[in-house]
PyMOL Python script that loads the backbone (N, CA, C, O; Angstrom):
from pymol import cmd

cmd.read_pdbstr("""\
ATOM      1  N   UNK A   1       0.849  -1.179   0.000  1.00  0.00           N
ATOM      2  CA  UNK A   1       0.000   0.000   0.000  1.00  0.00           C
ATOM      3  C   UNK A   1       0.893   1.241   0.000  1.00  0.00           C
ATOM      4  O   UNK A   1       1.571   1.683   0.928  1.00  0.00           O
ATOM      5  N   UNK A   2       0.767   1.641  -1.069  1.00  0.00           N
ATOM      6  CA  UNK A   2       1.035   3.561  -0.800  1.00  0.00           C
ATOM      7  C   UNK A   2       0.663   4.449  -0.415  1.00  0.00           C
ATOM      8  O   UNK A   2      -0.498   4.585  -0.801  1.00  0.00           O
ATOM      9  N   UNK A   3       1.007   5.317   0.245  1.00  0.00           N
ATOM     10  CA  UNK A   3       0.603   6.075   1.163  1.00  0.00           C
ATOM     11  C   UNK A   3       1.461   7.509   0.422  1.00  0.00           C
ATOM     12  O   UNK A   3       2.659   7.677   0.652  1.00  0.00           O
ATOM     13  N   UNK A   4       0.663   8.485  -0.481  1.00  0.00           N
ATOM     14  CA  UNK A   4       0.913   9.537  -0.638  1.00  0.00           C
ATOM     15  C   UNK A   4       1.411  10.875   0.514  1.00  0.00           C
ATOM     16  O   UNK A   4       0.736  11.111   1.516  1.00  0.00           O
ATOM     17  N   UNK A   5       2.362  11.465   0.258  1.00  0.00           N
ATOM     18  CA  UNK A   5       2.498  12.866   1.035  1.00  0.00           C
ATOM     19  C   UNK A   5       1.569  14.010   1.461  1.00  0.00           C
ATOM     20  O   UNK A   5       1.632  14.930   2.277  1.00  0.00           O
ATOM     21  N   UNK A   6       0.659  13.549   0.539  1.00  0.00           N
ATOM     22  CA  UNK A   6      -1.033  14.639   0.766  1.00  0.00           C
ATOM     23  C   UNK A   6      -1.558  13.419   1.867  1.00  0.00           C
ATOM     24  O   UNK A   6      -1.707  13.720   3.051  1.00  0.00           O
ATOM     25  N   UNK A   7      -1.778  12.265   1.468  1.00  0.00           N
ATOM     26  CA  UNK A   7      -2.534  11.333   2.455  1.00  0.00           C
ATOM     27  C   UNK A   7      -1.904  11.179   3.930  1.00  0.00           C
ATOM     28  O   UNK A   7      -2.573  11.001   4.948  1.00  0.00           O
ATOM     29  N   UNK A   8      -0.510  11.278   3.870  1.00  0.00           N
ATOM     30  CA  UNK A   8       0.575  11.385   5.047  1.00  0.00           C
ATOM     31  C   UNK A   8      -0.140  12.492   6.015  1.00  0.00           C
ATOM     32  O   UNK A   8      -0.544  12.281   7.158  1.00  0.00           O
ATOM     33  N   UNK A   9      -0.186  13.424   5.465  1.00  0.00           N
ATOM     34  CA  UNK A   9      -0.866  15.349   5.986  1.00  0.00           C
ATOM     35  C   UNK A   9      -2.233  14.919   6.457  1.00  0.00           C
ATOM     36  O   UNK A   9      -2.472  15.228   7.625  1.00  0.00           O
ATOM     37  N   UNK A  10      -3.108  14.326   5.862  1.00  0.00           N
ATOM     38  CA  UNK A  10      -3.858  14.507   6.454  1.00  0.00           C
ATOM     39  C   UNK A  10      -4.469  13.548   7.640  1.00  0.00           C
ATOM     40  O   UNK A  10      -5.223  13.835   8.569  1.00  0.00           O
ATOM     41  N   UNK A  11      -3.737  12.044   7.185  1.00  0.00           N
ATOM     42  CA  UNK A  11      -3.768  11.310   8.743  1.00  0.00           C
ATOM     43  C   UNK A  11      -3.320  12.094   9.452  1.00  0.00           C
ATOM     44  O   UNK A  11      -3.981  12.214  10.483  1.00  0.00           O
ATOM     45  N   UNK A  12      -1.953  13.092   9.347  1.00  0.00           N
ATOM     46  CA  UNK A  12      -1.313  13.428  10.767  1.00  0.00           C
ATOM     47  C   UNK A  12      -2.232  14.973  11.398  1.00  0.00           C
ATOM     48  O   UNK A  12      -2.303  15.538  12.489  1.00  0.00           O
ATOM     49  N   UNK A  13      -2.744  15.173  10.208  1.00  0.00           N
ATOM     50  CA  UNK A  13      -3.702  16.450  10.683  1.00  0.00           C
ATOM     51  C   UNK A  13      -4.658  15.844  11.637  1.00  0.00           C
ATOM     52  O   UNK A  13      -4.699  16.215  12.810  1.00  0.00           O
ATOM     53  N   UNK A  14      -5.524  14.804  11.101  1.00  0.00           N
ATOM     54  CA  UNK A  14      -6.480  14.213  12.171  1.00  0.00           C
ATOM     55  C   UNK A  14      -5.955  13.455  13.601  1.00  0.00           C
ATOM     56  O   UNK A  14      -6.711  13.166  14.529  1.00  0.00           O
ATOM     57  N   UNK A  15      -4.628  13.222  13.575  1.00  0.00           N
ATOM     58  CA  UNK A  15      -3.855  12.689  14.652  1.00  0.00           C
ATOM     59  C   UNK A  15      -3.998  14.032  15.738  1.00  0.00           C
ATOM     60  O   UNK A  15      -4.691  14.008  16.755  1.00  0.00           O
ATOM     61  N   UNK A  16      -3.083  15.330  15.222  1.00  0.00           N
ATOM     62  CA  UNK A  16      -2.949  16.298  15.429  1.00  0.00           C
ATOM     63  C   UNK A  16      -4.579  16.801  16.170  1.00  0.00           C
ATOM     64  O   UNK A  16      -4.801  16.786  17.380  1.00  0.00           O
ATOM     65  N   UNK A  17      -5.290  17.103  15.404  1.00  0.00           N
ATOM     66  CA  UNK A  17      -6.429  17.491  15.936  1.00  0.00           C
ATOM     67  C   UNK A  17      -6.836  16.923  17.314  1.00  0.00           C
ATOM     68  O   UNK A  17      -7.059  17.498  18.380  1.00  0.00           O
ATOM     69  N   UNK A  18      -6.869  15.355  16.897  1.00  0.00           N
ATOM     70  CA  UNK A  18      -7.357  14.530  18.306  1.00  0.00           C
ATOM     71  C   UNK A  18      -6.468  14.866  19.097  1.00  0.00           C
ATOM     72  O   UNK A  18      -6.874  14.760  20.254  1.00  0.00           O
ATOM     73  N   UNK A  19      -5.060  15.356  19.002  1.00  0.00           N
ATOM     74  CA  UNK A  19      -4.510  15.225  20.097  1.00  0.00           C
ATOM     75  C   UNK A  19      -4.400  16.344  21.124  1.00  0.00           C
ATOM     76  O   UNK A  19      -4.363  16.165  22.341  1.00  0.00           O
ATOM     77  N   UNK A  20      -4.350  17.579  20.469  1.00  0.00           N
ATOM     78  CA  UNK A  20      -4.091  18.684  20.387  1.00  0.00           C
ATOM     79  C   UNK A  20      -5.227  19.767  20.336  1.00  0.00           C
ATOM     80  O   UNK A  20      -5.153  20.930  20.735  1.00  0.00           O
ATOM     81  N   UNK A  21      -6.299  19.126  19.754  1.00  0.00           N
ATOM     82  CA  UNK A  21      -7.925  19.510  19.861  1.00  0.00           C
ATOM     83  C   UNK A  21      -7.834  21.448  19.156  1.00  0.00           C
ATOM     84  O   UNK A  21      -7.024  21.823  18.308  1.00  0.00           O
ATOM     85  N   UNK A  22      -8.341  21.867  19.475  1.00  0.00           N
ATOM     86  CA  UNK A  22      -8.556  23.673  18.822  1.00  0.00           C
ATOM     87  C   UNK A  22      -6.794  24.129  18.637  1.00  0.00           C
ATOM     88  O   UNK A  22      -6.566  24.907  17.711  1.00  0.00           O
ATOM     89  N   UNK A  23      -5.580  23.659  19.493  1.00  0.00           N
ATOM     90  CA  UNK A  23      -4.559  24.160  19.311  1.00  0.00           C
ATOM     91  C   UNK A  23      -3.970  23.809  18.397  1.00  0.00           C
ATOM     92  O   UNK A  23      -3.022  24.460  17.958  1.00  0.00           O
ATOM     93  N   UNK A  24      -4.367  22.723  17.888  1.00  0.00           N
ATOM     94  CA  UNK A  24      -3.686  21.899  16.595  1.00  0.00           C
ATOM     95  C   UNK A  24      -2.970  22.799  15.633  1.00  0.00           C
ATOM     96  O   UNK A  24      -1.760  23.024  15.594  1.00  0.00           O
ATOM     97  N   UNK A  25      -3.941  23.289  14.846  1.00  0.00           N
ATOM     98  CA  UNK A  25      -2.816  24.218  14.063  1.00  0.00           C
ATOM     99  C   UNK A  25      -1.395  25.319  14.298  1.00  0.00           C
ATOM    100  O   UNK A  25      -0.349  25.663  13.747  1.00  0.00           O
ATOM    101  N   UNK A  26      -2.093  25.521  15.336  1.00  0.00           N
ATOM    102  CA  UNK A  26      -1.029  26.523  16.199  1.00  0.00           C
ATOM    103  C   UNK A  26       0.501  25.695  16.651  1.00  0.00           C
ATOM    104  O   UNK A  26       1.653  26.125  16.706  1.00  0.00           O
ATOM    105  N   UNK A  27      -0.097  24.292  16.942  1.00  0.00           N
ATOM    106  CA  UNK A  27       1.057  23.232  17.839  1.00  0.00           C
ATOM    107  C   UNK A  27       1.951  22.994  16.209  1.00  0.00           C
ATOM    108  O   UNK A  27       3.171  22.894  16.333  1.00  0.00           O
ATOM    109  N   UNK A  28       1.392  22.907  14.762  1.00  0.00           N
ATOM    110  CA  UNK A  28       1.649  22.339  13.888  1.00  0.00           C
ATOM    111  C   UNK A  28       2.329  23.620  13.120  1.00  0.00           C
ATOM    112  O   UNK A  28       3.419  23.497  12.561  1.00  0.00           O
ATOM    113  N   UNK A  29       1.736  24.634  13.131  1.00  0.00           N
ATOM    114  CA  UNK A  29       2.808  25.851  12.666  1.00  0.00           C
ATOM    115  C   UNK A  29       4.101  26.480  13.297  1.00  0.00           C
ATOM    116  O   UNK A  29       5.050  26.996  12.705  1.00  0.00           O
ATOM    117  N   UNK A  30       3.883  26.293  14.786  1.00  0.00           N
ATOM    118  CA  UNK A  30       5.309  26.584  15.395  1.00  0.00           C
ATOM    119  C   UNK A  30       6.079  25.677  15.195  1.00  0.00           C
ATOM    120  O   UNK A  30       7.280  25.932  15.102  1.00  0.00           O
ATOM    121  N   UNK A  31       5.419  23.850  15.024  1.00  0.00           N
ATOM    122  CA  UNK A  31       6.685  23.155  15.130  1.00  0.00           C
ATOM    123  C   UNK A  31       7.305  23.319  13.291  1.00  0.00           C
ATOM    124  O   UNK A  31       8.240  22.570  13.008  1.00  0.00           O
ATOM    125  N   UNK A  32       6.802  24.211  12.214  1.00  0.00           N
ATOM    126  CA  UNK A  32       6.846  24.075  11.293  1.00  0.00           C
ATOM    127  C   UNK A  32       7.916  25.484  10.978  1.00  0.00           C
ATOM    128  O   UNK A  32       8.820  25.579  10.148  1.00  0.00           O
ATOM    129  N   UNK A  33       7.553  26.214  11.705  1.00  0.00           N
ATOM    130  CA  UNK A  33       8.428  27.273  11.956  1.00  0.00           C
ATOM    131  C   UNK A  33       9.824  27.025  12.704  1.00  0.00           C
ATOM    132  O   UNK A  33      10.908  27.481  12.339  1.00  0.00           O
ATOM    133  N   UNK A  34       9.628  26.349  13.635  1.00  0.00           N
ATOM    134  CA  UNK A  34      10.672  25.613  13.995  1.00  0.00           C
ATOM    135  C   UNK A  34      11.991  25.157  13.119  1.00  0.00           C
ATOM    136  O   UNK A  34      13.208  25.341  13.152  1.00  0.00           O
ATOM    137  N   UNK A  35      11.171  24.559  12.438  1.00  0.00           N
ATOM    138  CA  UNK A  35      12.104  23.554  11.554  1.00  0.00           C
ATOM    139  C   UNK A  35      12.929  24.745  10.277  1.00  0.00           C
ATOM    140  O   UNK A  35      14.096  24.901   9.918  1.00  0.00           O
ATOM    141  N   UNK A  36      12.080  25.165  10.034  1.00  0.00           N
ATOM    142  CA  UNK A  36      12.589  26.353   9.181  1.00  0.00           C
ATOM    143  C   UNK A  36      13.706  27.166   9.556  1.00  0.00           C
ATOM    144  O   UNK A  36      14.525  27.452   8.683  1.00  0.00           O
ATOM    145  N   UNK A  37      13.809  27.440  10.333  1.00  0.00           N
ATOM    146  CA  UNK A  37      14.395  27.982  11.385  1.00  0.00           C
ATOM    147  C   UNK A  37      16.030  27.447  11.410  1.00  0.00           C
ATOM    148  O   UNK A  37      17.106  28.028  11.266  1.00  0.00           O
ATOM    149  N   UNK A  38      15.495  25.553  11.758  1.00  0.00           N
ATOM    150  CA  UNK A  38      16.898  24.930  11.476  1.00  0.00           C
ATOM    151  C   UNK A  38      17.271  24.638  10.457  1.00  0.00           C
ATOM    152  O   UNK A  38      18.283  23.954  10.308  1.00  0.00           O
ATOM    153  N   UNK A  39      16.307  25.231   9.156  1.00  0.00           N
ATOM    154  CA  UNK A  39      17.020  24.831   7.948  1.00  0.00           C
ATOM    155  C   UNK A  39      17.027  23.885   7.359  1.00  0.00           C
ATOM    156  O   UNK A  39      17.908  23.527   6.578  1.00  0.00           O
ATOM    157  N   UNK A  40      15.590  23.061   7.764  1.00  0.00           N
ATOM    158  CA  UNK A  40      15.127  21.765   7.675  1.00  0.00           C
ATOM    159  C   UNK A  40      13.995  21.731   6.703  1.00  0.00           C
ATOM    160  O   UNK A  40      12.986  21.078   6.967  1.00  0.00           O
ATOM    161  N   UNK A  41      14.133  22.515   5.403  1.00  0.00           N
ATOM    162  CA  UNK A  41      13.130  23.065   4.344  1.00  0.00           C
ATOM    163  C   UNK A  41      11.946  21.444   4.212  1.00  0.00           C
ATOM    164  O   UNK A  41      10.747  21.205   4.355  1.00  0.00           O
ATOM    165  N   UNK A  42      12.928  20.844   3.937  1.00  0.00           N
ATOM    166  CA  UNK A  42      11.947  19.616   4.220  1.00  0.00           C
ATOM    167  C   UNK A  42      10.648  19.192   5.079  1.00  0.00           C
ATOM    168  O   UNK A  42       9.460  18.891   4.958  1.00  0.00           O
ATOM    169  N   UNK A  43      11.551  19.349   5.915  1.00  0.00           N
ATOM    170  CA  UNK A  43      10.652  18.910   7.295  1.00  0.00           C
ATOM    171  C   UNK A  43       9.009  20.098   7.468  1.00  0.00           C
ATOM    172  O   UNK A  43       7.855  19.889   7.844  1.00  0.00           O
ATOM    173  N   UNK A  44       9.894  21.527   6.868  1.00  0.00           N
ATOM    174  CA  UNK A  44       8.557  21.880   7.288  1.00  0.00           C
ATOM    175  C   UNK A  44       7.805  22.154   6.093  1.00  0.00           C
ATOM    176  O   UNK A  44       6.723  22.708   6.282  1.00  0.00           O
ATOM    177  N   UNK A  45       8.202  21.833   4.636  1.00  0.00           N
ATOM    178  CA  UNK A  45       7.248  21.595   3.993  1.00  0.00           C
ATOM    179  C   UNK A  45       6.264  20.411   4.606  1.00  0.00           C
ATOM    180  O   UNK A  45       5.196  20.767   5.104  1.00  0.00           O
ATOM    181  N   UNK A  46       6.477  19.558   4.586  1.00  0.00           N
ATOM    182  CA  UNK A  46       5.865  18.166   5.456  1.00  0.00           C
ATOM    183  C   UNK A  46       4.581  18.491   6.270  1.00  0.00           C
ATOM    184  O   UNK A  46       3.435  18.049   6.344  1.00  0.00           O
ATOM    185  N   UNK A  47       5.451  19.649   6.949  1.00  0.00           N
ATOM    186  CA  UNK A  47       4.337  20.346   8.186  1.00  0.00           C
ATOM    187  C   UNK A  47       3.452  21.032   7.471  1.00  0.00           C
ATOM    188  O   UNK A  47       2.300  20.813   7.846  1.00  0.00           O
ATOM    189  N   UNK A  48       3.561  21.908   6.431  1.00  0.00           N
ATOM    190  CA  UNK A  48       3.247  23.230   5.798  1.00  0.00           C
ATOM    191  C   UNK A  48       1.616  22.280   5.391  1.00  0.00           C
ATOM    192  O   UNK A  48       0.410  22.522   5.429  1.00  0.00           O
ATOM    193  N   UNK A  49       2.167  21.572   5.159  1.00  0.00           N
ATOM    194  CA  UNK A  49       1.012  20.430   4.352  1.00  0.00           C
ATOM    195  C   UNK A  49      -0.267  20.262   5.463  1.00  0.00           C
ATOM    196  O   UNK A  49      -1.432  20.608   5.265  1.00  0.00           O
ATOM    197  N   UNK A  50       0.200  19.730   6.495  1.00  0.00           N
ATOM    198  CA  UNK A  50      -0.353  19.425   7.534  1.00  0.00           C
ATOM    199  C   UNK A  50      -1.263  20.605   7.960  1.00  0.00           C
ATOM    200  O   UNK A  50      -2.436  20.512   8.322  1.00  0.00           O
ATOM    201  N   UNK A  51      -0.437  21.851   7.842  1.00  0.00           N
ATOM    202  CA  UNK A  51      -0.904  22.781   8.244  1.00  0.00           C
ATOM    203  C   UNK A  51      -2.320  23.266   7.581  1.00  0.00           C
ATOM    204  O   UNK A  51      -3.358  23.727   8.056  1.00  0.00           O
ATOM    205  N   UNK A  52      -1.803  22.895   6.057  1.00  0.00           N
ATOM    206  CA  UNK A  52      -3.101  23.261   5.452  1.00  0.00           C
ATOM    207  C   UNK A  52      -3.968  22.500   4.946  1.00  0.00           C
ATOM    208  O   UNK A  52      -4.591  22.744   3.912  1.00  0.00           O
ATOM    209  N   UNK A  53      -4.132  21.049   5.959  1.00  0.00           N
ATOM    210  CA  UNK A  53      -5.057  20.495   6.204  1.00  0.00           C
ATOM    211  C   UNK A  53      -5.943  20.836   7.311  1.00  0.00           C
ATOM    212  O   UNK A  53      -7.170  20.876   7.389  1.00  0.00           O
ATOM    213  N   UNK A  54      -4.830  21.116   8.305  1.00  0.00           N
ATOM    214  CA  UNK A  54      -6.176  21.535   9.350  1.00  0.00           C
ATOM    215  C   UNK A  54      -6.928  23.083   8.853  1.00  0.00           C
ATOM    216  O   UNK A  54      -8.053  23.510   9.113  1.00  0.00           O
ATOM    217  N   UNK A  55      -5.827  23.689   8.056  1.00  0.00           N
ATOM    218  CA  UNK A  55      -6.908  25.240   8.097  1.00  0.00           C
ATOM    219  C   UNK A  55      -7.771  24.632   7.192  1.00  0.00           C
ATOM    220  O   UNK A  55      -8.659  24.456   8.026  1.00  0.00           O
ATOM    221  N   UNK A  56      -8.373  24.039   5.894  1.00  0.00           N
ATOM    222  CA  UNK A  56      -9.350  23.789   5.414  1.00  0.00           C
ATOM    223  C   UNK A  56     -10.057  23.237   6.263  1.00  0.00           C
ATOM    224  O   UNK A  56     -11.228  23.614   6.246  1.00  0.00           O
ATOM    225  N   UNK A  57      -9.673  22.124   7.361  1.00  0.00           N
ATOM    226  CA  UNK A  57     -10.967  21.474   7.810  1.00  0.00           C
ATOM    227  C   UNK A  57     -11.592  22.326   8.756  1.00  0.00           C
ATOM    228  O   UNK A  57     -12.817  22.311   8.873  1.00  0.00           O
ATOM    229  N   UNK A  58     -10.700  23.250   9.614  1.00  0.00           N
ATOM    230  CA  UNK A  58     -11.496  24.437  10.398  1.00  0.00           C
ATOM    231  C   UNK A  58     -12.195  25.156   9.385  1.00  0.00           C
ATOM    232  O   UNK A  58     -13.398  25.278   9.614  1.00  0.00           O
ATOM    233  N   UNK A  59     -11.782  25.656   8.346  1.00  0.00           N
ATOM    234  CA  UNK A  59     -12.467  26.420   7.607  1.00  0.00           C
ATOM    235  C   UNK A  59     -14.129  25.479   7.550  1.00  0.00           C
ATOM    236  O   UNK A  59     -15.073  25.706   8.305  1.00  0.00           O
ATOM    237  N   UNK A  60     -14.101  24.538   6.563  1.00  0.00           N
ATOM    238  CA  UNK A  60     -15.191  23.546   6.431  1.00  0.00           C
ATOM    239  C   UNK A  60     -15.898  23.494   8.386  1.00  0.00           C
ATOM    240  O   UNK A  60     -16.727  24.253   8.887  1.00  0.00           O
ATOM    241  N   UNK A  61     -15.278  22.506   8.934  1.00  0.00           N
ATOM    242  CA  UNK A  61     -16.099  22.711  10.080  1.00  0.00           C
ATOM    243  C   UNK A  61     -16.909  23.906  10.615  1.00  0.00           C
ATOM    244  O   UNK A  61     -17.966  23.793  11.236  1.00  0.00           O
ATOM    245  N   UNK A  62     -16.208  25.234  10.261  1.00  0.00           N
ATOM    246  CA  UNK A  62     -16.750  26.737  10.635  1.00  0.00           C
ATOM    247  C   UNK A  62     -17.725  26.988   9.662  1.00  0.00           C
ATOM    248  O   UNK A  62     -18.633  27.788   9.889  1.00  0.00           O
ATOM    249  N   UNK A  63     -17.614  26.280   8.413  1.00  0.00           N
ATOM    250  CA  UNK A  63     -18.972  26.883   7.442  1.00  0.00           C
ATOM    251  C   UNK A  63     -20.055  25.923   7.740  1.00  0.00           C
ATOM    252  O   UNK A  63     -21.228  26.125   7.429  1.00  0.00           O
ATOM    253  N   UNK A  64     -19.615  24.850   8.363  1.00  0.00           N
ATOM    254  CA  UNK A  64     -21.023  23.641   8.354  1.00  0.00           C
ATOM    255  C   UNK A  64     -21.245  24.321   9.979  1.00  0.00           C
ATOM    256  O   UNK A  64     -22.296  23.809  10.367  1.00  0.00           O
ATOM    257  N   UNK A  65     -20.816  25.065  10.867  1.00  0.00           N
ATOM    258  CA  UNK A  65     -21.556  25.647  12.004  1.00  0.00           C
ATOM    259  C   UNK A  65     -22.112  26.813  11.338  1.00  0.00           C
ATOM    260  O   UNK A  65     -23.166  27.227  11.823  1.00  0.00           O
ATOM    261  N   UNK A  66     -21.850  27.160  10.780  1.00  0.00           N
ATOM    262  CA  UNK A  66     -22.597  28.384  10.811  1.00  0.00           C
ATOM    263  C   UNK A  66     -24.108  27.940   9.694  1.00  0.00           C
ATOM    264  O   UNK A  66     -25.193  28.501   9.851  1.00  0.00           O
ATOM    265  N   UNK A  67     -23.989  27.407   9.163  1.00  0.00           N
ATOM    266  CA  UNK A  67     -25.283  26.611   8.287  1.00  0.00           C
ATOM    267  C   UNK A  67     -26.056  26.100   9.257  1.00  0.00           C
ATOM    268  O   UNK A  67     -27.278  26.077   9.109  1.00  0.00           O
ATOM    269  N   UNK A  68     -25.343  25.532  10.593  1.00  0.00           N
ATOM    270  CA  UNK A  68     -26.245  25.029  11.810  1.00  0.00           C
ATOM    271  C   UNK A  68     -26.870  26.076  12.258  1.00  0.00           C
ATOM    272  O   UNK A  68     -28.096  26.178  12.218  1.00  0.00           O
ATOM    273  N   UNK A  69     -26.131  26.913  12.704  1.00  0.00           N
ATOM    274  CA  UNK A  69     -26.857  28.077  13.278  1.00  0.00           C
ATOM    275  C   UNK A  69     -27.506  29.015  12.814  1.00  0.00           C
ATOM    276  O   UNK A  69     -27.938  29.960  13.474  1.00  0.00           O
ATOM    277  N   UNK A  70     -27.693  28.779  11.140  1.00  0.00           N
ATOM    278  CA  UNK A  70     -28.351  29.625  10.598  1.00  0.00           C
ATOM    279  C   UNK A  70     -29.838  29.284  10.181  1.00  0.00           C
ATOM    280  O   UNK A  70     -30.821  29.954   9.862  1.00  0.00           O
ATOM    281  N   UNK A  71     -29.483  27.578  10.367  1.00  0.00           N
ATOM    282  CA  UNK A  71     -31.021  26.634  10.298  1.00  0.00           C
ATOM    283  C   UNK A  71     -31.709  27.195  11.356  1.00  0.00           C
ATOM    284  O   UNK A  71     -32.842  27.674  11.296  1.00  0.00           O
ATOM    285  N   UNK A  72     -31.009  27.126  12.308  1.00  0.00           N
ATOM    286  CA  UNK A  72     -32.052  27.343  13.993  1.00  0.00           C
ATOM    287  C   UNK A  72     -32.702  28.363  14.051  1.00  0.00           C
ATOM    288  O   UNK A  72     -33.872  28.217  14.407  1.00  0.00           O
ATOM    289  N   UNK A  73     -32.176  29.915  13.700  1.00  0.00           N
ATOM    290  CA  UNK A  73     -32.816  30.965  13.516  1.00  0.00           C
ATOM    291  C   UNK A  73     -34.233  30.967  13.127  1.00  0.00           C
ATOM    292  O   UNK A  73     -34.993  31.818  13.589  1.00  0.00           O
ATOM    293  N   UNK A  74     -34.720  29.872  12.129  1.00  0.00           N
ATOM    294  CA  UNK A  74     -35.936  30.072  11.780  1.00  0.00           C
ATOM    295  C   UNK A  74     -36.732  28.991  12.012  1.00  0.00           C
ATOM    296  O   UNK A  74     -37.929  29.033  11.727  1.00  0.00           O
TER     297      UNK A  74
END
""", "prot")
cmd.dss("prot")
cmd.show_as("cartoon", "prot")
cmd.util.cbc("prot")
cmd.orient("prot")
């Protein structure tokens, strides 16, 4: 089985999330900044990925609340 670098990101995004819960992205951009930092272009592309898995799924999760809360209104 292969396991793509997009598919890699986003198991570790959902790892991340569960683990890390609302801070996730935050825990996943410093350690991504981090790495940059040491010059580890790699590593935080890797992250960068990750990263922008969780901002779409907050994004998505934030538009399917607000569709919730916009049902209830009426």
């Amino acid at each position: 089985m292969h396991v793509s670098s997009d598919d890699a990101a986003m198991i570790y995004a959902r790892a991340c999330r569960a683990w890390y819960g609302r801070r996730a992205l935050s825990v996943v951009t410093s350690k991504m900044q981090e790495l940059e930092q040491r010059g580890d272009a790699g590593g935080a592309a890797a992250w960068a990925k990750v990263a922008v898995v969780l901002s779409q799924t907050r994004k998505s999760h934030h538009e399917q609340r607000e569709i919730a809360d916009h049902g209830r209104l009426y």
